[in-house]
Structure formats: C-alpha cells, structure tokens
C-alpha positions as CSV (number, residue, x, y, z in Angstrom):
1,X,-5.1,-42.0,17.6
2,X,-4.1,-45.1,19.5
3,X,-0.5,-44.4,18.8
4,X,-0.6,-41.1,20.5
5,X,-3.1,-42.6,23.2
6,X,-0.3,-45.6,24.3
7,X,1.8,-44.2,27.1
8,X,0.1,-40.9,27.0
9,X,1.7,-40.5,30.6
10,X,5.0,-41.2,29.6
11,X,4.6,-37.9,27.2
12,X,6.7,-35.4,27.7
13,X,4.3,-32.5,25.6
14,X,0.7,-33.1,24.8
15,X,-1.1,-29.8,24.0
16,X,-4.1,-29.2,21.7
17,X,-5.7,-26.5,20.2
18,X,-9.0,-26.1,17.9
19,X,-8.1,-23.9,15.2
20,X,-4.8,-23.9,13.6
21,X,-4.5,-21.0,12.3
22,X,-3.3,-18.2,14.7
23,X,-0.7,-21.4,15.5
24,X,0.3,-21.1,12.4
25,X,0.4,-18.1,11.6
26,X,3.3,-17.4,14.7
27,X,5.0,-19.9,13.0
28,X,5.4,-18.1,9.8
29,X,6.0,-15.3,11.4
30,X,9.7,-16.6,12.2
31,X,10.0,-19.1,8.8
32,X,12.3,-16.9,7.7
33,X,15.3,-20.4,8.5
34,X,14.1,-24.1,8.0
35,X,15.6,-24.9,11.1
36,X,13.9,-23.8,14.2
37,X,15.0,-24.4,17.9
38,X,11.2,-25.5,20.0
39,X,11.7,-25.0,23.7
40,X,9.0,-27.0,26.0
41,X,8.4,-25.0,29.3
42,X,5.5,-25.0,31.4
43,X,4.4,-21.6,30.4
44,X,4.6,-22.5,26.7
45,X,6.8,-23.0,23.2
46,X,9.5,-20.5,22.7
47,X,10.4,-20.8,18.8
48,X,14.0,-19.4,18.0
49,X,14.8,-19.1,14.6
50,X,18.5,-17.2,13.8
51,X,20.1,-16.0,10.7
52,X,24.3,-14.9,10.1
53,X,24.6,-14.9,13.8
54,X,23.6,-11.5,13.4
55,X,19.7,-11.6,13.4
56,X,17.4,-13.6,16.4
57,X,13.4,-14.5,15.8
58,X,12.0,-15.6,18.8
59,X,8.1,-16.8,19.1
60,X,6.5,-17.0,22.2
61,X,3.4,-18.9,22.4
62,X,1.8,-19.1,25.6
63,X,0.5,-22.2,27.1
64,X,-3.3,-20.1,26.9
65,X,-3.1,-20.6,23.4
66,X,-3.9,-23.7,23.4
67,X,-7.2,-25.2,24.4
68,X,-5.1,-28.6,26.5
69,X,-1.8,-28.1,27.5
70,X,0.3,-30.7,29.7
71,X,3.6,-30.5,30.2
72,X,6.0,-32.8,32.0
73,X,9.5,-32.3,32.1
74,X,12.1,-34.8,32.2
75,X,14.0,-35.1,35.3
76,X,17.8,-35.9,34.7
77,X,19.3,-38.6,35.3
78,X,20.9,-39.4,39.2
79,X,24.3,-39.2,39.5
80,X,26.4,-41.6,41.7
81,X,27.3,-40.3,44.8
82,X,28.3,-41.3,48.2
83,X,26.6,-39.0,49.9
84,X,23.1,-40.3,50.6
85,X,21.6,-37.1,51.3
86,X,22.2,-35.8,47.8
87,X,20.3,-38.5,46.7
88,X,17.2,-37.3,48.3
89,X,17.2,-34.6,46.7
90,X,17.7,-34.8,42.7
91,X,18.4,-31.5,41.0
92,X,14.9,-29.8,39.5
93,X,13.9,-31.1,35.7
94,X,14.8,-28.6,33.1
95,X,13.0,-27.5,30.7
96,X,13.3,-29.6,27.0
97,X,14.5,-28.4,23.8
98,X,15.0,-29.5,20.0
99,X,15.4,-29.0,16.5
100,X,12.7,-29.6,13.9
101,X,12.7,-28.3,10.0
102,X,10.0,-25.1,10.8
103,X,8.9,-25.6,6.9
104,X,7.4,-29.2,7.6
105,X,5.6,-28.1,10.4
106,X,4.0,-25.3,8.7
107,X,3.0,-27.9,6.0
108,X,2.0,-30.0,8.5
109,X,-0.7,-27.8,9.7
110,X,-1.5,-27.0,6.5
111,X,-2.4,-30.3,5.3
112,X,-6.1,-29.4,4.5
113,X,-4.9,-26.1,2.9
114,X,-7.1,-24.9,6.0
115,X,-4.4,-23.2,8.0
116,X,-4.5,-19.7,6.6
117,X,-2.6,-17.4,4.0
118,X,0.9,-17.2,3.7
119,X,1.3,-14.6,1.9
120,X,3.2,-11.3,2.8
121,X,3.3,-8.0,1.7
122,X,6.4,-6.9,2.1
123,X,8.1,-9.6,1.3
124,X,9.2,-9.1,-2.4
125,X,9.4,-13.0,-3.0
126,X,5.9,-13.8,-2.7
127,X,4.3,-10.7,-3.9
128,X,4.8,-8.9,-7.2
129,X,6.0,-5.4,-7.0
130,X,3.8,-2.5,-8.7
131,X,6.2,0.5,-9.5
132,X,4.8,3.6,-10.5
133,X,6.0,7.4,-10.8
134,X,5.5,10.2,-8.2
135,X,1.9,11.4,-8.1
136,X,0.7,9.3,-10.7
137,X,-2.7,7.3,-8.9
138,X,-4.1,3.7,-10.2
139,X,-7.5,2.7,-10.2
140,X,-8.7,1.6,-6.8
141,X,-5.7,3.3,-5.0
142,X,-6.2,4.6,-1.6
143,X,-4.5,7.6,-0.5
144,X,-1.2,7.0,1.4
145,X,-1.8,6.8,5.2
146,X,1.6,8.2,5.5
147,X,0.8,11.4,3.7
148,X,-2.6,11.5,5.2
149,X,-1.4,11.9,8.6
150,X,1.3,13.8,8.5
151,X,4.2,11.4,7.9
152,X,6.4,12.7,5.2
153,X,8.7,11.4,2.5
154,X,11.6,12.2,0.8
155,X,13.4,10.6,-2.1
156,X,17.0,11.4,-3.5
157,X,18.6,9.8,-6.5
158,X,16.1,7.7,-8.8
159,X,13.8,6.2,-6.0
160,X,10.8,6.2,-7.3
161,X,7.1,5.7,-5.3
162,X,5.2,2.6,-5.3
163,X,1.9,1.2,-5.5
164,X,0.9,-1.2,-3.3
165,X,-1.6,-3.2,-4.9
166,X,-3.0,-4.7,-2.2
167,X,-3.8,-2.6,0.5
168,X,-1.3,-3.7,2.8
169,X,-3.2,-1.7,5.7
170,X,-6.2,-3.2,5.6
171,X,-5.5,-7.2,5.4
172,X,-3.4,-9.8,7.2
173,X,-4.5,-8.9,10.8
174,X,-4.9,-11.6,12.9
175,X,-8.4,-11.3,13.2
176,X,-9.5,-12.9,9.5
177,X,-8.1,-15.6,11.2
178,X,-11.5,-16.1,13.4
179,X,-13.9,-16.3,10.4
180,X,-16.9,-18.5,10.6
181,X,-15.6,-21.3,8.3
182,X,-14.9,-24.7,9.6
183,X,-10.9,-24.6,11.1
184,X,-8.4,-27.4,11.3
185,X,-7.9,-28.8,14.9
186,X,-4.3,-30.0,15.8
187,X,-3.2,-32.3,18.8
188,X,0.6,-32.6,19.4
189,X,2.8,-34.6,21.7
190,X,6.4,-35.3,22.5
191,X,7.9,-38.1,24.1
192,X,11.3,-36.8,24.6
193,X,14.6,-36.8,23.3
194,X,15.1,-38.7,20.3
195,X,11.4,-39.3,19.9
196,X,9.9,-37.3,16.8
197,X,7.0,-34.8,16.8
198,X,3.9,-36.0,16.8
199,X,0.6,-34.4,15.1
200,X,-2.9,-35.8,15.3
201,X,-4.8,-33.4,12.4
202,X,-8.2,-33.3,12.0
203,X,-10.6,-31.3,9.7
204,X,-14.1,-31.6,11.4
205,X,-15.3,-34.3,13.8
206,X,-16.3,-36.1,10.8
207,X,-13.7,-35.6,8.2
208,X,-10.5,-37.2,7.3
209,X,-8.1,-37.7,10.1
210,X,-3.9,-37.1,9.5
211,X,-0.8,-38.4,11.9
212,X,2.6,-36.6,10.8
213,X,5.6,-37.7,12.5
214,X,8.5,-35.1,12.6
215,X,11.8,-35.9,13.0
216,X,13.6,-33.8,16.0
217,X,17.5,-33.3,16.4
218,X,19.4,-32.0,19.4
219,X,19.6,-28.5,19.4
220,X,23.0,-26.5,18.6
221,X,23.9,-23.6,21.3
222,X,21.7,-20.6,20.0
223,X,22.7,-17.0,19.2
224,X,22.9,-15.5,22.4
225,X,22.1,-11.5,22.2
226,X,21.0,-9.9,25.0
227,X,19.0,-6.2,25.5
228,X,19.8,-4.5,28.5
229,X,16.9,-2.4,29.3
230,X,18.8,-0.2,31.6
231,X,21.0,0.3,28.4
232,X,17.9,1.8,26.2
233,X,18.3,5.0,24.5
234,X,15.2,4.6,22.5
235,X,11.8,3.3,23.0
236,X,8.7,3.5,20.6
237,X,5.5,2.3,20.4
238,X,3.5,2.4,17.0
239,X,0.8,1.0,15.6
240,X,1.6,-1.9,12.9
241,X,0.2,-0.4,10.5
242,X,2.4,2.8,10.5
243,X,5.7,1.0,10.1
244,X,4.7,-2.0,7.8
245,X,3.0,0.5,5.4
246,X,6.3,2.4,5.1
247,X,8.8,-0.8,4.8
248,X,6.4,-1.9,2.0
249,X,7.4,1.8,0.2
250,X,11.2,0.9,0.1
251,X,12.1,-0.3,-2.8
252,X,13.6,-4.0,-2.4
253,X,17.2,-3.8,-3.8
254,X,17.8,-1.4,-0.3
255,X,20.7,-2.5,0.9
256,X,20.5,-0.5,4.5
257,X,17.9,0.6,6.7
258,X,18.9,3.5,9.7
259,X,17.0,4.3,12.1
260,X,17.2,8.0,13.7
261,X,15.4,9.3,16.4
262,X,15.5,12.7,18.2
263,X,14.3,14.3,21.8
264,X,10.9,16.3,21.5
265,X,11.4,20.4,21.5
266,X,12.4,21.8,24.3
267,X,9.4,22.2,27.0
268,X,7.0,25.4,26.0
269,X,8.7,25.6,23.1
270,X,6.5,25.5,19.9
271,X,8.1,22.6,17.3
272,X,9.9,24.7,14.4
273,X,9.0,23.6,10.7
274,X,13.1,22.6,10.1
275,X,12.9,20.7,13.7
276,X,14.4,17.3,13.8
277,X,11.7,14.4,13.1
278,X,11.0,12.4,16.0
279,X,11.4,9.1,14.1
280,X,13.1,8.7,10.6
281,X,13.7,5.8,8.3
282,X,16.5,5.9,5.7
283,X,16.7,3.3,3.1
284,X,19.8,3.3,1.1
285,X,20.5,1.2,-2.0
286,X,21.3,0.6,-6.0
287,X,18.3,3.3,-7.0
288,X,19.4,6.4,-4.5
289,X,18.0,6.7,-0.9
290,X,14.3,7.1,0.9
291,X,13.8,9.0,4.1
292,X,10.3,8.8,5.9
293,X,9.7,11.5,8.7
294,X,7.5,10.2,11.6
295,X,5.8,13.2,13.1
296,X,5.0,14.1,17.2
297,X,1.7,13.1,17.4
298,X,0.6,10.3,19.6
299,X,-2.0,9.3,16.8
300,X,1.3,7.8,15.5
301,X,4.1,7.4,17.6
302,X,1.8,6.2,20.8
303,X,4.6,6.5,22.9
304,X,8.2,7.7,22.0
305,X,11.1,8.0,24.7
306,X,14.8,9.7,23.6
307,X,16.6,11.1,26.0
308,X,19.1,12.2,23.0
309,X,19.8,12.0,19.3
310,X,19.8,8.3,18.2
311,X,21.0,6.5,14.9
312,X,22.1,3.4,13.8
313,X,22.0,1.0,11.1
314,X,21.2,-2.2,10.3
315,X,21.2,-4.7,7.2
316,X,17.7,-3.9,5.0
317,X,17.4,-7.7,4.4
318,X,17.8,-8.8,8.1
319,X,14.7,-6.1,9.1
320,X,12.5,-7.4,6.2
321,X,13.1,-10.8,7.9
322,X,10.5,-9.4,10.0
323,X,7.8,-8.8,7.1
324,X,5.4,-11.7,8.2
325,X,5.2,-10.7,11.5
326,X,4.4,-7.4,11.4
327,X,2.0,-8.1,8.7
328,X,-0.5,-10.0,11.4
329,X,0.2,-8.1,14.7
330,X,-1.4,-4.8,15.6
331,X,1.3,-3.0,17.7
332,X,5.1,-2.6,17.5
333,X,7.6,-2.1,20.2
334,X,10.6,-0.8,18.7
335,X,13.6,-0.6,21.2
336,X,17.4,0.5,20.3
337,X,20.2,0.3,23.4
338,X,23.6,1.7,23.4
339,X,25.5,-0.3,21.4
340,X,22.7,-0.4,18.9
341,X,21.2,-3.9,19.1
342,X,17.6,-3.7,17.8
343,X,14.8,-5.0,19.6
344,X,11.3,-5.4,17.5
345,X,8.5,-6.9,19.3
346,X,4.9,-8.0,17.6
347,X,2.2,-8.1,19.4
348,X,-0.3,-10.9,18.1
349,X,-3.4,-10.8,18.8
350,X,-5.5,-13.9,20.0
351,X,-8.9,-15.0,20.7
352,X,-8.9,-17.8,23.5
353,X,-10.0,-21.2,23.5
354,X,-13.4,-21.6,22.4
355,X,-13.7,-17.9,23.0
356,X,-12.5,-17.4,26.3
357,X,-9.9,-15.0,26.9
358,X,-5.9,-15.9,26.8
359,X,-2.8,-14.0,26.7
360,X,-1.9,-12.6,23.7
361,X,1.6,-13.7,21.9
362,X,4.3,-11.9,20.4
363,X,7.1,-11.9,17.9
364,X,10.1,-10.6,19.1
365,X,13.3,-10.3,16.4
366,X,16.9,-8.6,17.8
367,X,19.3,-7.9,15.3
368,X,22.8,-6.3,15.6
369,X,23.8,-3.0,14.2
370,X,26.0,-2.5,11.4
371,X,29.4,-1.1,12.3
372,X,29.3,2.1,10.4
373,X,28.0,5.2,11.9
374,X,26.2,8.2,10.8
C-alpha cells in the first residue's frame, strides 16, 4: 500500500472500484487479442482490442463505474520558442494511452478466483457442443425461443439442429454479477509513460492483500474504421437474447455470416406469408447453410429502420469474436452503412457504486464486410 501511497499526486490514474466483477467482465468482453490498447480520459478507459485489421473491439467504461476516479493528464512538454507569449500559453494535456497484455489483467483481477465466470456460450472453445437431430428433444430442454415467437429456421444441405445444453437465455447477464457473496475490491494507478500498471487487490477488509505490477508499452497506431451515421442503411434494435440464442444455433465450422434486411410492407398493406423477412441470418459453411427469419413484431425487433433491401457479409469467426459480450449485455444495437461496415453495440448493464446509480457501459465491435455480394 505504501508503494502506491508515495507520490500519489504525481499519479497520472488512480481509480478504485469495490467489486471486480462487472470490471471484469467488460474486459472479457473484448479478450478476444492479448494485446489491448487502454486509453486514460477524464470520462473514463476506452479498451481497443483489433484483429486482421479487419475487426475493432472497443470497451467503454465510464468514469461512474468506478467508486474513486482521478485522473490527471500529462501536460507535454514546452517547446523552445522565441516568442514569449507562446510560452504563456502551453498547448492543453492530451489524453494518455498504452499497451498492456489484456490476459494478465484479467488474471489479475482474478487472483482470488472471485472475479466472475468466464465462460461463454457461444464460443465453441470453452464450451462443448451438443448436436442432435431435427425434432429430437433432451431431458431438461426448453423449447426454442426462436420457434416460440415466431422466428423461423431453415436449414439446406446437412445442417443439422442443436442443443444447447445450457440454457444460453437464461444465464451470463450481468446481473449474477451483484450476488450477495463477498466481491474482490481493486485499486489501480498509473504514473505515466514507461511506468507499469499498478493493482492494489483485496478480498475483504480483513483478508489477504495482492500488488501486481503490469508492464505497459507504447501503443502502435490503431485500426482506424469509422461509421458514418449519415451513411446508415440499416438500424436495429433487439434484445440480447434474440441474437445470441440464434448465433449459438450455427454450427461452428460456418465460415460466413450475411446479414439481409428488408423495408416493412407497404403502408395499409397486410404482410403476405411469402413477404421478405425483416431481418435474416445466413450461415454458410462445410455442413450446408442456415437461414433464421426475424419476424415484424416489436416484441423482437424493438426498433428496425431500412429504407431499402440490405445484405452483406462478413467473416463467421470475426462476429463470433463478439460471443462474450453479447452473452452479458441485455440489448443490441446492430448498425450496417453503405459500404457495409458493421457496427454491433452491447449494452452492459451496471449497478453503481455502493448502489447508487451510474451510466451504463457498452461493447461496441466494427467489422468490415467481405467483398463478395449477394
């Protein structure tokens, strides 16, 4: 403690927070790359993660998160000048950024094995598929949520359905964060460049006491991939639930996922039975292809805007990146502009410190469309 006490001022971060676990848990929601790119600003950590140039995580965790959260920025250094009056007035600080290996900080965290599950369900390296034929049921097995509210399937080639022997819409909200049991408390601070992270873990008041040190490194320019949202030609709002219940139905070896999307009917016209889905998911890969129909209805699609007919494609395994964060949020953004880029934001939801109320965080990943078309 007295390490982290000396020159406390001098700091550059020093945030703390009472419970690890949602932390955490937005952490693994973009462990997808050991390396992670933390941004310091005075609203809070942005965590970028990237993958093939071609896929970007970003985490943003708002200073509300956390129950202390100081942040003093570095001011550059003066130039030499002449001019006295420039002197007077040094340019603003900026905000600080580094590198740190994302995997030791999870561990970090989770150094009393109190920081929550990792687990993920639908990511098929942690969790062990359950493949059974069409229509046959297994003991304990709920019915579909997608055929019990009107979503519809439809398999060519040898895809075949699959269990999912956990119940993937029922657990890995954020809430079973909250419980009652005793959480891990975390306080963090950084110095500045060249200084490494530092972690001041605690399991009670009265328990055993940690310091991890990170190492930081100077960050490399990140993948740059903006969404113009004048650009959009397809906005959607869901529930979770909906879409991770129907990525966990593809069958892993997918290699591509497209998205298609169509207007509604025309107004005072009654939707025909062969009327274009709103929202459709086809999975191709080795085994055949999958197609999931999203219906009208605002008990699913809680708000869906396409001006016109909308596909594109995108690499299965960059959109399954995004398994661990849609397992704990509660409501998806899906956004598509006109050169395809693909915007998925998570929304994460948080209790505040000690129980006040905060901001909630989200996941957002962008990923760039494949270059065939439909």
């Amino acid at each position: 403690m007295s390490q982290i006490q000396e020159g406390i001022s001098a700091q550059v971060l020093n945030a703390s927070v009472h419970d690890v676990r949602y932390l955490t848990a937005l952490l693994r929601g973009v462990n997808f790359s050991n390396r992670a790119t933390i941004s310091i600003t005075k609203g809070g950590l942005i965590i970028s993660v990237e993958e093939a140039r071609t896929l970007l995580a970003t985490a943003y965790i708002f200073s509300s998160v956390f129950d202390e959260y100081e942040y003093q920025p570095e001011a550059p250094p003066p130039q030499p000048s002449a001019d006295s009056s420039s002197s007077a007035n040094p340019p603003p600080a900026t905000d600080v950024a580094f590198e740190i290996p994302l995997n030791t900080l999870i561990e970090c965290l989770n150094i009393f094995g109190t920081a929550g599950t990792s687990n993920s369900n639908l990511n098929p390296s942690t969790k062990t598929r359950q493949w059974r034929k069409v229509g046959e049921e297994e003991d304990g097995d709920d019915q579909d949520e997608l055929r019990g509210s009107g979503a519809s399937r439809r398999r060519d080639g040898r895809g075949r359905g699959r269990g999912r022997g956990g119940g993937a819409s029922g657990n890995g909200r954020i809430d079973q964060f909250f419980g009652a049991e005793k959480g891990t408390a975390m306080r963090v601070s950084y110095a500045g460049p060249g200084y490494p992270l530092t972690l001041l873990i605690t399991e009670d008041s009265g328990g055993p006491t940690a310091t991890c040190e990170i190492t930081t490194f100077e960050p490399e320019p990140q993948l740059e991939l903006p969404f113009e949202a004048d650009q959009t030609v397809l906005k959607i709002i869901l529930k979770s639930s909906w879409l991770r219940d129907a990525l966990s139905e593809l069958d892993p070896s997918c290699e591509r996922l497209t998205i298609i999307a169509n207007p509604p009917p025309a107004s005072g016209r009654a939707p025909r039975a062969s009327a274009q889905p709103r929202l459709r998911l086809k999975a191709v890969g080795t085994f055949g292809s999958t197609e999931m129909d999203y219906p009208s209805d605002k008990d699913v699609l809680e708000a869906c805007d396409c001006p016109a007919p909308v596909g594109f494609s995108y690499k299965f395994a960059h959109i399954a990146r995004a398994s661990r964060a849609l397992q704990t949020s509660t409501k998806t953004s899906m956004r598509i502009d006109r050169d395809g880029l693909l915007s998925l934001q998570f929304l994460m939801p948080s209790r505040g410190p000690q129980g006040g109320n905060t901001s909630d965080a989200f996941i957002e990943f962008r990923c760039l469309a494949l270059d065939e078309d439909l």
